[in-house]
C-alpha positions in Angstrom: -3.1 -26.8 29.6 0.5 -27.7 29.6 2.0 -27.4 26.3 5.0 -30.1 26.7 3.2 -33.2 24.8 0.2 -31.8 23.5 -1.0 -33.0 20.0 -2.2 -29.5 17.9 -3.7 -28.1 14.8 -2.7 -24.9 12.9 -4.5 -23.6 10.5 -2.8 -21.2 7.9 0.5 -22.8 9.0 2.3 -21.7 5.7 3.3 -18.2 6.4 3.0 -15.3 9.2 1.9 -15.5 12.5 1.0 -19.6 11.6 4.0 -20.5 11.5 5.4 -18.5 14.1 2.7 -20.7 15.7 4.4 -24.0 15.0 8.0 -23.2 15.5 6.8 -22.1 19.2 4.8 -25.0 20.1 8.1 -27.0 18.5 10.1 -24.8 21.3 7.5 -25.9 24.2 7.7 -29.6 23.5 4.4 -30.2 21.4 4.1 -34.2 20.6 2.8 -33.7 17.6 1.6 -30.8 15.1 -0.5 -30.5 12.2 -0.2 -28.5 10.1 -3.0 -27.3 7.9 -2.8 -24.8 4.2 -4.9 -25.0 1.2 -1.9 -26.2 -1.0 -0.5 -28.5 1.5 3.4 -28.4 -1.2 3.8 -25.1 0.9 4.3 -27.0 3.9 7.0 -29.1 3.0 9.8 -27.2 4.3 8.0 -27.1 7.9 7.8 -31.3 7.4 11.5 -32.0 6.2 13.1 -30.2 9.3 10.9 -31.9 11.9 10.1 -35.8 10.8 7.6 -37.4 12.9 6.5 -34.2 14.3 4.6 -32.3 11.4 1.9 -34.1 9.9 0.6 -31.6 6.7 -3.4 -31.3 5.8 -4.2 -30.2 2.9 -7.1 -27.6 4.4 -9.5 -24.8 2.7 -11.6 -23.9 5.8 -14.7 -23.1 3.5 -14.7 -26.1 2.2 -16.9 -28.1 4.8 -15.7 -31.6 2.8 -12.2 -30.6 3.9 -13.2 -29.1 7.4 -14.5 -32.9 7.7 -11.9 -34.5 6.4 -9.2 -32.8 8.7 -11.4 -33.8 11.5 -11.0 -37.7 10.8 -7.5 -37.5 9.8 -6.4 -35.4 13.2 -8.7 -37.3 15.9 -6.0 -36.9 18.5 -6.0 -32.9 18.7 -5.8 -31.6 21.9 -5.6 -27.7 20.9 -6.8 -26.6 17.7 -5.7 -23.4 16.5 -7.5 -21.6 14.0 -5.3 -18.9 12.7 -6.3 -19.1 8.9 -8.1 -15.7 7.6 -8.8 -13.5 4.8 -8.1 -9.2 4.7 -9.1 -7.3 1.3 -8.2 -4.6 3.1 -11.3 -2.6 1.2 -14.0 -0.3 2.8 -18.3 -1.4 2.8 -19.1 1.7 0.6 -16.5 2.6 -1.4 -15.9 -0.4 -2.8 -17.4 -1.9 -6.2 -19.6 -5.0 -4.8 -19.8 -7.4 -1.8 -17.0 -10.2 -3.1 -14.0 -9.4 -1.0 -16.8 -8.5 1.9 -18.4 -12.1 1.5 -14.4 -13.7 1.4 -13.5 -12.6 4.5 -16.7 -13.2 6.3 -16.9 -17.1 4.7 -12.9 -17.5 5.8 -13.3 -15.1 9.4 -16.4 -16.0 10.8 -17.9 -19.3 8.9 -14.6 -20.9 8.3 -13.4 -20.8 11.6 -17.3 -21.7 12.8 -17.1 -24.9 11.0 -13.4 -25.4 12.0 -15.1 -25.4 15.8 -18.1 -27.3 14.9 -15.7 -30.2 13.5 -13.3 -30.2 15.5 -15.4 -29.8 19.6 -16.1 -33.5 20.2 -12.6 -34.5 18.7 -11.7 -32.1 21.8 -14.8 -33.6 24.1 -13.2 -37.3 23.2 -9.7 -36.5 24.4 -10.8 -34.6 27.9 -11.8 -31.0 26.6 -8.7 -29.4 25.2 -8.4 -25.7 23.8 -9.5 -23.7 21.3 -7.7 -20.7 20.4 -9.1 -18.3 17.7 -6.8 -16.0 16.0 -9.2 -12.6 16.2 -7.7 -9.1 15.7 -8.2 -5.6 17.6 -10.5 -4.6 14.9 -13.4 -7.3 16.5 -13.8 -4.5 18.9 -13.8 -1.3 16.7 -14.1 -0.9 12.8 -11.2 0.8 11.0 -13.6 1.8 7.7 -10.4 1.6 5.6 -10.7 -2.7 6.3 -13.9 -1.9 6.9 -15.8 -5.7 5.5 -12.8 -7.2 7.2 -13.5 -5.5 10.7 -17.1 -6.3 10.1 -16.3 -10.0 10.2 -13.7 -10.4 12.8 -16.4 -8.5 14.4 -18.6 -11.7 14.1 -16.1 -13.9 15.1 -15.2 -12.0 18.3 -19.4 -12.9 19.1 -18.6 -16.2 17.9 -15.8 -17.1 20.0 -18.2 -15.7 23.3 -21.0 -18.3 22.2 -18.8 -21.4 21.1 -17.0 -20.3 24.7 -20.2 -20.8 26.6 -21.6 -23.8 24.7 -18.2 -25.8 24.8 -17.6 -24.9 28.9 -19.7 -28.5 29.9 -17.2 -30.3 28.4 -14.2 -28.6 29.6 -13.5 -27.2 26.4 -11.0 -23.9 26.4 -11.6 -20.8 24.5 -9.4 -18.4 23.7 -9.7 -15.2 22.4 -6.4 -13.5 20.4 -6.6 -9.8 19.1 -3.3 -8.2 18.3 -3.1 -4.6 16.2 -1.3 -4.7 13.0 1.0 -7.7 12.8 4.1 -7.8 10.3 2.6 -10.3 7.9 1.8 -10.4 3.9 -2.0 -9.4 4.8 -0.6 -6.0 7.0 1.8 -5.2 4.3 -0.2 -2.1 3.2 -0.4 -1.0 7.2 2.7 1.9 7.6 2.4 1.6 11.4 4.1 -0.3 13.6 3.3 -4.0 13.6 4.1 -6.8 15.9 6.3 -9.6 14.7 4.6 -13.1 14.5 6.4 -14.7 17.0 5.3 -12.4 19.5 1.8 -13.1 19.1 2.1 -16.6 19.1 4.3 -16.3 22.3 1.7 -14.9 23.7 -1.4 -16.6 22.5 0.0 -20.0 23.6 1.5 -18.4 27.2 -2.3 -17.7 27.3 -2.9 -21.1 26.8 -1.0 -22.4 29.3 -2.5 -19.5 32.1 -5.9 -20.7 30.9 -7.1 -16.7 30.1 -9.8 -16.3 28.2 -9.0 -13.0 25.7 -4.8 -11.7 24.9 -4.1 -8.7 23.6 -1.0 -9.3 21.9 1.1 -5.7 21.8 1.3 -2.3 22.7 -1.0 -0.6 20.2 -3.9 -3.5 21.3 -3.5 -3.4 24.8 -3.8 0.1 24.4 -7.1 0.6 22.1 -8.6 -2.2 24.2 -7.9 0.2 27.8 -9.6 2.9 25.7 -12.7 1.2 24.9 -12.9 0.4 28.3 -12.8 4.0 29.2 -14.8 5.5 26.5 -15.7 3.5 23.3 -16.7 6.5 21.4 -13.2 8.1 21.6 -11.6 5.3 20.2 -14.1 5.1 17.6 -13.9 8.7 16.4 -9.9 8.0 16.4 -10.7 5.2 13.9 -12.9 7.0 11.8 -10.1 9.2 10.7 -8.6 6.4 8.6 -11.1 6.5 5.8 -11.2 5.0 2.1 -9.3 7.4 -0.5 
């Protein structure tokens, strides 16, 4: 897919790696973008300084009334980008309750479910289009101290394999984005190094345009993905270490 002229969606558009999002697809000549928040007043700054290309939604992806309406509203999306998530940044056990657990697994795994359901035969109607699912590193190994979070960008990772599969017969793209820590408001607790947003979207949308199926945006995830190629149990017992407490 060449990004010059295409019509997209971006969820999460208000902040962080969403709207490092839109101000690349701006730079690579997108016809027209919407962009999608729960309080869509957030957006207004992104509207003002580019008329006629930013259309705003106003767009809780756990609401399936809203998942709906976006749908109707954007029926000439040709890449869909579902960046939107949730991070408690809180452990399974050590943890009073499942709340934040059941957050982040309505906003990681069924929000972005529905936000495919909706949105494939808006894609089917205007010649297949792409999908691209903002993922993480930790879909591939759980760091217990985000433990619920890992747990459901775990889910999504398996998601984004089926939804891949089932969407192929109508020439439907699925991609696959898992950078490490990224310098946004949910990392801001992380004391590593992070990627800066625009480099993620850089290269999420340059895998767009190659047609690759999974990115691994960064140093730290190209590395931990090499090592679970090599031996998963390594890697995991390096996680471990970073426990609740």
């Amino acid at each position: 897919m060449k990004l010059d002229g295409v019509v997209a969606l971006v969820t999460g558009s208000n902040r962080g790696i969403g709207m490092a999002f839109v101000e690349r697809l701006i730079a690579r000549g997108a016809k027209k973008i919407y962009v999608a928040a729960r309080d869509a007043s957030t957006l207004s700054s992104l509207v003002s300084a580019n008329p006629g290309v930013i259309l705003p939604l106003t767009l809780d992806i756990t609401d399936q009334d809203q998942v709906t309406s976006a749908a109707r509203q954007a029926e000439d999306v040709t890449l869909l980008i579902n960046n939107a998530g949730a991070n408690s940044n809180t452990a399974l056990i050590a943890i009073d309750g499942l709340d934040n657990a059941r957050r982040e697994m309505e906003t990681n795994y069924f929000g972005t479910l529905s936000m495919c359901r909706a949105f494939a035969p808006v894609l089917k109607n205007n010649g297949g289009g792409t999908i691209v699912n903002v993922l993480s590193i930790l879909s591939l190994v759980n760091l217990p101290a985000s433990g619920s979070y890992s747990v459901s960008k775990a889910a999504a990772y398996s998601m984004n394999q089926g939804i891949r599969a089932e969407l192929s017969s109508q020439k439907t793209k699925v991609i696959g984005v898992m950078p490490g820590a990224v310098d946004t408001d949910m990392a801001k607790a992380f004391e590593g190094p992070k990627e800066k947003p625009l480099d993620v979207a850089d290269a999420a949308l340059q895998a767009v345009e190659d047609a690759l199926e999974d990115v691994y945006p960064g140093e730290m995830a190209r590395a931990v993905s090499q090592g679970l190629a090599e031996n998963a149990k390594v890697v995991e017992r390096e996680f471990s270490a970073y426990i609740p407490g």
